[in-house]
N, C-alpha and C positions, 0 to 999 in steps of 0.2 A: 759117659755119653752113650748114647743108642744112634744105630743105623737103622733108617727108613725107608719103604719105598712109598707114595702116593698112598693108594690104597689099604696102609693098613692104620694110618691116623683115623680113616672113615671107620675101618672094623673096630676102633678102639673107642671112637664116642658113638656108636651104634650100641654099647654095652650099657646096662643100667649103673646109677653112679652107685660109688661106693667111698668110704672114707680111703679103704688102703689104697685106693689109687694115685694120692698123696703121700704114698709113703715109704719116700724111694730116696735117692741118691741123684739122681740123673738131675744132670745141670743144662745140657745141651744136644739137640739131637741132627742129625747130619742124612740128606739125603735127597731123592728130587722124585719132582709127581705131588706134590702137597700143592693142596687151591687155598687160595687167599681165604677163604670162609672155615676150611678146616684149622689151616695155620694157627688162627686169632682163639679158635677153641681148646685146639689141643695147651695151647702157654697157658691157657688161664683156668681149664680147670684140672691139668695137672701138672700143673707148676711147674714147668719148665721152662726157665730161664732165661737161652738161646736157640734159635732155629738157623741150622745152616745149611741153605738150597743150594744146589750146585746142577748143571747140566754138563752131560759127556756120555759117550756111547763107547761102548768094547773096543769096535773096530776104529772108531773114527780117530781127528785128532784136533775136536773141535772141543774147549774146555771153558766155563766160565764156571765162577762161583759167589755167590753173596756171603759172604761173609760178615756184613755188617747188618742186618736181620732187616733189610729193607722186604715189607711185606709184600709178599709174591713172588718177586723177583726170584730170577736162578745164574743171575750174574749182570756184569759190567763189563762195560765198553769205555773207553774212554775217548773223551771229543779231542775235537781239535785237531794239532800236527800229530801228536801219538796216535789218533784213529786209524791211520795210514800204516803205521808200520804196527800196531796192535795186529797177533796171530789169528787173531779170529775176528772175523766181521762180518755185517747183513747185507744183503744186496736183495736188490730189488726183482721180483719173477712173477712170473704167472702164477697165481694159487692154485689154479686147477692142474696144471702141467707138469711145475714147479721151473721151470725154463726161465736160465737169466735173461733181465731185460738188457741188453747191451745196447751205447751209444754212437755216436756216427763215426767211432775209432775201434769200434766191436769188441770194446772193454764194458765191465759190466759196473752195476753203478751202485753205489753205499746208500743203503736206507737213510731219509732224514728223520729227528727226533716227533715222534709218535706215528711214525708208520712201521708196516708192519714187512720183513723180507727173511729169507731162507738164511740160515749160517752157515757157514762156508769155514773152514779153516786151509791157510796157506801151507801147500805141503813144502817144505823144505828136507833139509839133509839131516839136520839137528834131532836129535833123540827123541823129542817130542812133540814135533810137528810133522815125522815123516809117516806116509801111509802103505801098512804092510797088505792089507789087500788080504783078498779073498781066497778061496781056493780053487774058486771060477774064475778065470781070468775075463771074461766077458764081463761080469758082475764086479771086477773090479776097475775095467776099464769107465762103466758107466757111472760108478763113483766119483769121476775126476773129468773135471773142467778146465777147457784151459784159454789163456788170455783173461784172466781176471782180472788183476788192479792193473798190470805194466802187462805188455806184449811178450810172450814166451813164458810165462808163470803159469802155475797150475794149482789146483785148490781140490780140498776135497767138498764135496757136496752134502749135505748130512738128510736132506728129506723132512726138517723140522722149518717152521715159521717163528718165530720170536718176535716179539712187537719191543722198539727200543722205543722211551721214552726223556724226556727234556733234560735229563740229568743224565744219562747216560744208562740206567737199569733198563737190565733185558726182561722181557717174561712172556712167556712159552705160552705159544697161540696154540698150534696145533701141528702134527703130525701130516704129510700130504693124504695117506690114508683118511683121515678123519675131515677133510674136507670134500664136499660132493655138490655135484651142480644140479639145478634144477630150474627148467622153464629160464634160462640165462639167468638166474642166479647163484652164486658163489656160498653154501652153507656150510658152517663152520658147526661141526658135531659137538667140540669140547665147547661153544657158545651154548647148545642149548641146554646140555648137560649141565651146566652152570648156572644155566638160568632154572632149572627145575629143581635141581638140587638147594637151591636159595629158598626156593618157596614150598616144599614137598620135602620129606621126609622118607627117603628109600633107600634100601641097601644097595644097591646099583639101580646106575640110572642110565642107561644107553640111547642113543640118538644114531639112528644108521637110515642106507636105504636098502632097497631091492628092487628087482626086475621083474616081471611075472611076463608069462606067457606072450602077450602083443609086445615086451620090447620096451616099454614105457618102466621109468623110472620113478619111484615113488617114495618120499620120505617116510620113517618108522619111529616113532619111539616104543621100549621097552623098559618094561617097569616092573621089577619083581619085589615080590610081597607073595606072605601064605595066605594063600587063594583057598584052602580047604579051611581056614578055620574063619573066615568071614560070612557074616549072614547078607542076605540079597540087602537089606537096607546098609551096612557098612559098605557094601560093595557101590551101592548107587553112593552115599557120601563123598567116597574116596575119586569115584570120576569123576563126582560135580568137582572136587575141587580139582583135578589132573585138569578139566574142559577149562578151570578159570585161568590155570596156569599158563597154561597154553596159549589162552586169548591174549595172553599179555604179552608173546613172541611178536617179532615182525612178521608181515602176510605171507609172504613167501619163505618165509623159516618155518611155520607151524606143518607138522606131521600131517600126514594123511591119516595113518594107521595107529593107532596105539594095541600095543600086544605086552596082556600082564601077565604072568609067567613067576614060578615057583624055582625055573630051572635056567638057572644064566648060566653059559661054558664057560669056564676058567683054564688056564693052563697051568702048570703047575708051580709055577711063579705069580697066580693071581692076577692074571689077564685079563681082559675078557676078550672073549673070542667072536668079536662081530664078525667074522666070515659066517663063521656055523647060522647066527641069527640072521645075517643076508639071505642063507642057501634056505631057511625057513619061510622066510617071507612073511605070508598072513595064510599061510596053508593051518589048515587048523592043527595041532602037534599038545598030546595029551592034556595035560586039565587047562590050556590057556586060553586067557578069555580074550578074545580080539573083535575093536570097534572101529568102524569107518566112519573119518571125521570128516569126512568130505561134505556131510551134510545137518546129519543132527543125532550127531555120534552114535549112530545105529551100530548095535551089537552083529558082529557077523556070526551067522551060525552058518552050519556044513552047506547048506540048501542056499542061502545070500553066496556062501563060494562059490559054488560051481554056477549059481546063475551068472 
């Protein structure tokens, strides 16, 4: 077996094929951050077997796992009378906030099947449901919710969205980081990243926003590729097809800004580090090429900035 995180299925069909890549031992690989489009790749063309998705965090003590190789999925809930007493469950919140929706008993309320809520685990006394907390006590009081399913209960909060669907599989929307509002609408980062990453072919593919000087808020995508070895006619190719991908987003999901870039920050667990490309913005920053879609994907050069 091998352990995975997300991101290194992608650095592994990013490589040119080879026969020995077929010629292994590994029957099944275990880990979470894998998207439904890599999944289906990584089985079929290096034979591997089994996939088994699971979500859980360090600190937390919220745990699901797929086990049965349901595609995408990173675990189960089950319906019914055990949904209740199942240690882990979705509730319903503000996506932008993340703040439970609670009912007129100010108990908060269980996702129904295909929508989408935050996971919560029930902190008990038991080994593995209890939550040890932080070293900040502040930081770990704001972990913990209380009056969730019964009055006097308490849950830890995890800061992830999971979308449950009709059978009862979970799968991982998004991160509250990774979602950002604009012009009252709700944009979900790993949706569009998803969506480009289907029809474009990039080693990373980020969806973020930033703030510039008036205080206004503006979506970004960033797209990295060697910018030094393209000639001006590849380079125009590759944004006519970014400009079609694009159009095929909903209205208020499509980027402002597109910034293409040789230098994505990683940390050293293969991150990416959307802060750092927020505090960038669309300031020009060494060989990146950045266009304003706002109109007819005019290239910004230093002079378009400061006007």
């Amino acid at each position: 077996m091998i352990n995975y995180i997300g991101e290194i299925g992608s650095y592994l069909l990013a490589q040119p094929e080879r026969p020995e890549e077929r010629e292994h031992n590994v029957n099944f690989a275990v880990g979470n951050g894998l998207s439904q489009s890599v999944w289906s790749e990584m089985k079929s063309r290096f034979g591997i077997k089994r996939i088994v998705e699971f979500y859980a965090s360090t600190e937390g003590n919220c745990n699901l796992v797929n086990s049965e190789g349901q595609l995408g999925a990173c675990g189960f809930i089950p319906g019914g009378l055990a949904k209740k007493f199942f240690p882990v469950n979705l509730i319903k919140c503000n996506p932008k906030t993340m703040e439970p929706d609670r009912d007129e008993k100010g108990l908060c309320q269980l996702v129904q099947p295909g929508e989408t809520g935050q996971i919560v685990g029930k902190i008990r006394n038991d080994y593995l449901s209890r939550f040890e907390g932080y070293s900040d006590g502040d930081a770990s009081r704001r972990k913990i919710i209380k009056n969730v399913f019964k009055s006097g209960d308490a849950a830890f909060i995890s800061g992830d969205l999971l979308r449950l669907d009709e059978n009862g599989w979970c799968y991982f929307v998004q991160r509250v980081a990774d979602c950002y509002r604009i012009n009252g609408e709700n944009i979900s980062s790993t949706m569009i990243e998803d969506h480009m990453n289907k029809l474009l072919n990039f080693k990373y593919t980020v969806a973020s926003t930033f703030t510039e000087i008036d205080k206004r808020t503006f979506g970004m995508l960033v797209l990295q590729l060697e910018l030094a070895s393209l000639s001006t006619h590849e380079l125009e190719t590759i944004t006519a097809e970014i400009s079609k991908a694009i159009s095929r987003l909903p209205k208020y999901a499509r980027p402002m800004f597109l910034r293409l870039t040789e230098d994505i920050p990683l940390t050293p667990t293969i991150k990416i580090q959307k802060l750092v490309l927020q505090q960038r913005g669309i300031r020009p920053y060494r060989t990146d090429i950045i266009y304003n879609y706002s109109s007819k994907h005019q290239k910004l050069t230093r002079e378009i900035f400061q006007e």
